[in-house]
C-alpha positions in Angstrom: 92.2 -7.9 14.9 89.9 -11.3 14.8 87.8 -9.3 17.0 87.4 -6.5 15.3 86.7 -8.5 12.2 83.9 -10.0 14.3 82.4 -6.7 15.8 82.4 -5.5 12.0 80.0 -8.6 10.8 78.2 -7.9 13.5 77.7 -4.6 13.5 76.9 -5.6 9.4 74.1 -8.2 10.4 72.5 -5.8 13.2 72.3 -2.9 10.4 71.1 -5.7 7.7 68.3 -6.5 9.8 67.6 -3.2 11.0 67.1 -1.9 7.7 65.6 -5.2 6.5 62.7 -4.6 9.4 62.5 -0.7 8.6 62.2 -1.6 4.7 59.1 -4.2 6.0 57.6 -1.0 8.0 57.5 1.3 5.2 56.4 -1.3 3.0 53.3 -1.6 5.5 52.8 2.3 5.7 52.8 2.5 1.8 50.4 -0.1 1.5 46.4 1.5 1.2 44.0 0.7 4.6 41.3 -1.5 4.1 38.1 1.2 3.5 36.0 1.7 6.3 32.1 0.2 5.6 30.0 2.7 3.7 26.5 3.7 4.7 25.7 4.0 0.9 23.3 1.6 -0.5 24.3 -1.6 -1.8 20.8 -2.9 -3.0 19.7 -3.0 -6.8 15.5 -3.8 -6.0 13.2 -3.6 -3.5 9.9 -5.0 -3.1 7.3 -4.3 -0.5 3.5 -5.2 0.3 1.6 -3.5 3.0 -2.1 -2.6 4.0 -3.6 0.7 3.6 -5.7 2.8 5.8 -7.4 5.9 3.8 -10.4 8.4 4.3 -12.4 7.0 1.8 -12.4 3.3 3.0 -13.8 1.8 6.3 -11.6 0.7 9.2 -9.0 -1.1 6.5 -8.6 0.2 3.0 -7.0 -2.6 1.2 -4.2 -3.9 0.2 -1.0 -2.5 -2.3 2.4 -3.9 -3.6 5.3 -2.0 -5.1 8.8 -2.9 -6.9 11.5 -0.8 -7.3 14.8 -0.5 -8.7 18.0 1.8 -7.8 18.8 4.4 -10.4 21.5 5.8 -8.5 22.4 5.7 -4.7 19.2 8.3 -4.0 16.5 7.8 -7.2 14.6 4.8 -7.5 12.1 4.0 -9.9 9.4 1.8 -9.2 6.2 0.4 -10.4 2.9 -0.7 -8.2 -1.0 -1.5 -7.4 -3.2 -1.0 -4.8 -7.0 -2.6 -4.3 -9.2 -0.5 -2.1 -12.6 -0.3 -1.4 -14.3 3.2 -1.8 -17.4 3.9 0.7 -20.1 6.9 0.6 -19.9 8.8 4.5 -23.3 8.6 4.4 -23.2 4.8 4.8 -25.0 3.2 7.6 -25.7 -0.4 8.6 -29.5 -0.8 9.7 -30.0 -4.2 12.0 -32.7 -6.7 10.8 -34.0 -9.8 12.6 -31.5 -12.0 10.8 -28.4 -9.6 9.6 -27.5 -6.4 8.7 -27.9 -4.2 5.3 -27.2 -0.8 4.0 -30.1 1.4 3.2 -30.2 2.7 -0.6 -26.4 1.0 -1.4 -26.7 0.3 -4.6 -23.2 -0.7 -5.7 -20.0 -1.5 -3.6 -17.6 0.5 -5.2 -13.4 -1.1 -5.4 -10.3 0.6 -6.6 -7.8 -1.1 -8.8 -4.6 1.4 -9.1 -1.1 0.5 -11.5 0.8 3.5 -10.8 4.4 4.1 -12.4 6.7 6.6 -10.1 9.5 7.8 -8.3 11.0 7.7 -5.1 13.9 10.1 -3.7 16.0 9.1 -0.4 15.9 12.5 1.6 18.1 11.4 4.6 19.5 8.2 5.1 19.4 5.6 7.9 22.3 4.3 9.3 23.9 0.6 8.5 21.8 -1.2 10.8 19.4 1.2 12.9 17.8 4.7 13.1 15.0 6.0 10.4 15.7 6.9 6.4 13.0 9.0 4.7 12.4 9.0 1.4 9.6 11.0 -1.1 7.5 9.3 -3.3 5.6 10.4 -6.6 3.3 8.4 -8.8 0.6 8.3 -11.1 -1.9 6.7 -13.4 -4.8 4.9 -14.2 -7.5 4.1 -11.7 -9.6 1.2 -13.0 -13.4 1.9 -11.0 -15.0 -1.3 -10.3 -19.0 -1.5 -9.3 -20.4 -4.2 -7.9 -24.4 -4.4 -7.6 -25.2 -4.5 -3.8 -27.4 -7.1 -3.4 -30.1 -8.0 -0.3 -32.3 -10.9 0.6 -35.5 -9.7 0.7 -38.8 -11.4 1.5 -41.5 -10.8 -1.2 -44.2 -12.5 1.2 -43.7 -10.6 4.0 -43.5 -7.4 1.5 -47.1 -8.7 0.3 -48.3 -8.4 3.9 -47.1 -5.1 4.8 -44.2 -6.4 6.7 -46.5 -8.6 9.0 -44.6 -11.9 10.2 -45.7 -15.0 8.0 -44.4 -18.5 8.9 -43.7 -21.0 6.3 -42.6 -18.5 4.0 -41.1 -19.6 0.5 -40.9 -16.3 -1.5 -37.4 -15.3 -0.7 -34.8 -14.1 -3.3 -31.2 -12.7 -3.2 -31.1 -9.5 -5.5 -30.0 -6.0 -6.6 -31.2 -3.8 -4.2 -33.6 -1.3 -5.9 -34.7 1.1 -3.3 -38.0 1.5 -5.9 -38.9 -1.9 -5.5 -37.5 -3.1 -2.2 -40.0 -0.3 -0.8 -40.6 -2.6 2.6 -38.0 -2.3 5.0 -39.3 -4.9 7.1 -39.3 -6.9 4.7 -35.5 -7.3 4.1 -34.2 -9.8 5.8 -30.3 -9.7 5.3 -27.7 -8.4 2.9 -26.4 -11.2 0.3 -22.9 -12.6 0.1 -20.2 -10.0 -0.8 -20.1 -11.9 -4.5 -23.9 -12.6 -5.1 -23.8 -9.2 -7.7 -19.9 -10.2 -9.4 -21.5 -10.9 -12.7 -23.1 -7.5 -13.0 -19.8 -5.6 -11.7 -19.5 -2.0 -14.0 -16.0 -0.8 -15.2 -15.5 2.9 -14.9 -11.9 4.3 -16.1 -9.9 7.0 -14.2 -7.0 8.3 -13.1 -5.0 9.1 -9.9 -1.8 11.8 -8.4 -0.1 10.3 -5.6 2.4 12.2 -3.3 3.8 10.8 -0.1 6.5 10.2 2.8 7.6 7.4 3.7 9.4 6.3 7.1 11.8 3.8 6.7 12.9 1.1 10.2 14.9 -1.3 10.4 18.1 -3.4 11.8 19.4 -5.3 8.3 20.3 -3.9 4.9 17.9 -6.4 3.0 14.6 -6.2 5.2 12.2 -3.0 5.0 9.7 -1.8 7.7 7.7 1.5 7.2 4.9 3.4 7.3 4.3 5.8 4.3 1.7 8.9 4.2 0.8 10.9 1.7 -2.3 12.5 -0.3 -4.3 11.0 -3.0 -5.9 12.7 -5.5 -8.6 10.6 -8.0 -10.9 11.4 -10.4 -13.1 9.2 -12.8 -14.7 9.2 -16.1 -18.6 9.7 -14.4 -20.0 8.9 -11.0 -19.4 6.4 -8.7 -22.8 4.7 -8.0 -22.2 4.2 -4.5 -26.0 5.4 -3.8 -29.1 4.9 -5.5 -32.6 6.7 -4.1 -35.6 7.4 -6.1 -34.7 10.5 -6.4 -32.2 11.6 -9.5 -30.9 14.9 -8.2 -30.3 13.0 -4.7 -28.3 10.2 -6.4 -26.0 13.3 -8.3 -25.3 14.8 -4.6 -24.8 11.6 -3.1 -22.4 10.1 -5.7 -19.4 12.0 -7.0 -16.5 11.5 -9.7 -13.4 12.6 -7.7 -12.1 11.4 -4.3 -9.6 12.8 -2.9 -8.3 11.1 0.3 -5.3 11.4 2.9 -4.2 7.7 3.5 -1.7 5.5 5.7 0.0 2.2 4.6 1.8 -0.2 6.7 4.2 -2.1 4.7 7.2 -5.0 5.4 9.2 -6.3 2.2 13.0 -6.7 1.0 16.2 -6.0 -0.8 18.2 -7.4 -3.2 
């Protein structure tokens, strides 16, 4: 009898803890799985810098920044500018004794361009690796900036046909005036890049943007791209880029819209 009383408790402490430990098991199995990590993005802003390469500029076309902010997990709206410089194709440097200059340039001609847009995420990169492309739309004003172009140029040596004269003391840094800078000889260099800022013209525009943009990168908060795209620009009058002394040669030469294909390189980050 004693041991059945014992084989009863037990049998009562083994099916106790048995149902103890299966209680604990379902317990686990009801409980919810930790979520796996999502690919969606988990950035507010973004802000990015970059240099730009376009067909209307020399070897670099200047230089552009651009915030943005999530509106939902593809949209984001953003802001930015861009500085370029614009150049006529008919541009070509002429060597002198002591520099270089650019026959009949009358004006460099710069870019600024605030531009309010949008960009949509077409397909998305992976957590940390592979290549997310997005589409980009912007537009608005395009503030034209011209700068007088100016030369050093050697009045003596003008005086003498362009014939060498030593101790020379007639030299002056000015607007080049392809009308009264008539001897070619006698220009000796082109002027400092600033010489003509006080005479700089303002000439209001506007510009269309549309690009793609290739997104790289191993971390959520850093960006690496490239973005390409087409430009479309047009301005109040002409850009004096050229000045002859001829009128209906300066119309051909200089023109109001500029279209352009162009190329950035840009780095940035996330928040």
């Amino acid at each position: 009898m004693l041991l059945t009383s014992r084989c009863f408790w037990g049998i009562l402490v083994v099916a106790i803890g048995l149902g103890a430990h299966a209680a604990q098991a379902q317990t686990r199995l009801a409980a919810p799985l930790p979520s796996a990590p999502s690919d969606e993005q988990s950035y507010k802003k973004e802000f990015v810098y970059g240099v730009n390469f376009n067909t209307q500029a020399g070897l670099i076309g200047g230089v552009a920044v651009r915030s943005a902010r999530m509106l939902d997990e593809r949209l984001l709206r953003f802001w930015s500018i861009e500085g370029v410089m614009l150049k006529n194709k008919k541009e070509e440097q002429r060597q002198t004794g002591l520099g270089v200059y650019t026959p009949f340039k009358a004006n460099y001609a710069f870019s600024l361009r605030p531009s309010f847009g949008f960009q949509r995420i077409l397909f998305r990169k992976a957590a940390d690796a592979g290549v997310q492309v997005n589409g980009l739309l912007s537009a608005g004003p395009s503030i034209g900036l011209l700068m007088p172009y100016y030369i050093t140029y050697d009045y003596t040596l003008a005086q003498n046909g362009g014939s060498v004269v030593y101790n020379t003391d007639d030299i002056a840094n000015e607007a080049y005036d392809p009308a009264i800078h008539t001897e070619q000889n006698a220009i000796l260099d082109r002027a400092p890049l600033f010489s003509g800022i006080g005479g700089t013209q303002v000439v209001p525009g506007f510009h269309l943007r549309g690009g793609l943009s290739f997104e790289y990168g191993r971390y959520r908060d850093a960006v690496t791209g490239v973005e390409v795209g087409f430009l479309m620009e047009a301005y109040s009058k002409r850009m004096v880029i050229f000045k002859t002394t001829d009128v209906t040669d300066d119309e051909q030469l200089n023109r109001k819209f500029f279209p352009s294909v162009y190329l950035t390189l840009y780095f940035g980050q996330r928040s």
